[in-house]
C-alpha positions, 0 to 999 in steps of 0.5 A: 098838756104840760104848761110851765112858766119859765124862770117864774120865782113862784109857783103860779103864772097869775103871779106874774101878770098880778104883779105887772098890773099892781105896777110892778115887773114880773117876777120872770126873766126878760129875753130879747126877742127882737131889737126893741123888743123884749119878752117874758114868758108867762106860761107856755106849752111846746107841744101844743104851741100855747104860749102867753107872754109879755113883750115890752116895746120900745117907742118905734120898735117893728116887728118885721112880717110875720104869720101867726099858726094859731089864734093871735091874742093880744091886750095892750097894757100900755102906750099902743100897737099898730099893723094894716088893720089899725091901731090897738090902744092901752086897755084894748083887746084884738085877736086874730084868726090863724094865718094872719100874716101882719108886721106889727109897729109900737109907736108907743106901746110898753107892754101888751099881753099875747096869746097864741 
């Protein structure tokens, strides 16, 4: 396996969520990833699928259904995440199993960390 951390101004992954949890942006590049959605990718592995980002929602931002082919991770930093299974607030942790299918709304969420 050969993990990288895109765009990252040093050499280590942990940099990046250190920095976010001291209050300050991640020393990674933002890209949108949908509307009212934007993602930093903190490490990430093509050829086995890993991956751990960043994203920062918007208030009301949706992510449209969609279905997770790995284990999904999240830890929500701040503000809060909801789908049909219920809501995931600020300093919580929820995974799901592979294949779950869910569409994902931020009524108030700012940043979440996600693995898959």
């Amino acid at each position: 396996m050969t993990a990288t951390t895109p765009s990252l101004r040093t050499r280590t992954s942990w940099a990046a969520g250190l920095a976010l949890c001291r209050g300050r942006e991640p020393a990674v590049e933002s890209q949108p990833h949908c509307p009212g959605i934007d993602m930093k990718v903190l490490l990430e592995d093509a050829e086995s699928g890993l991956l751990t980002a960043l994203f920062r929602w918007q208030p009301g931002a949706e992510l449209v259904l969609h279905e997770h082919v790995e284990v999904e991770q999240t830890f929500v930093l701040e503000g809060s995440l909801v789908d049909d299974e219920g809501e995931v607030r600020a300093g919580n942790y929820v995974w799901r199993p592979k294949g779950n299918r869910h569409v994902a709304r931020s009524p108030g969420a700012r940043w979440c960390c996600r693995c898959s």
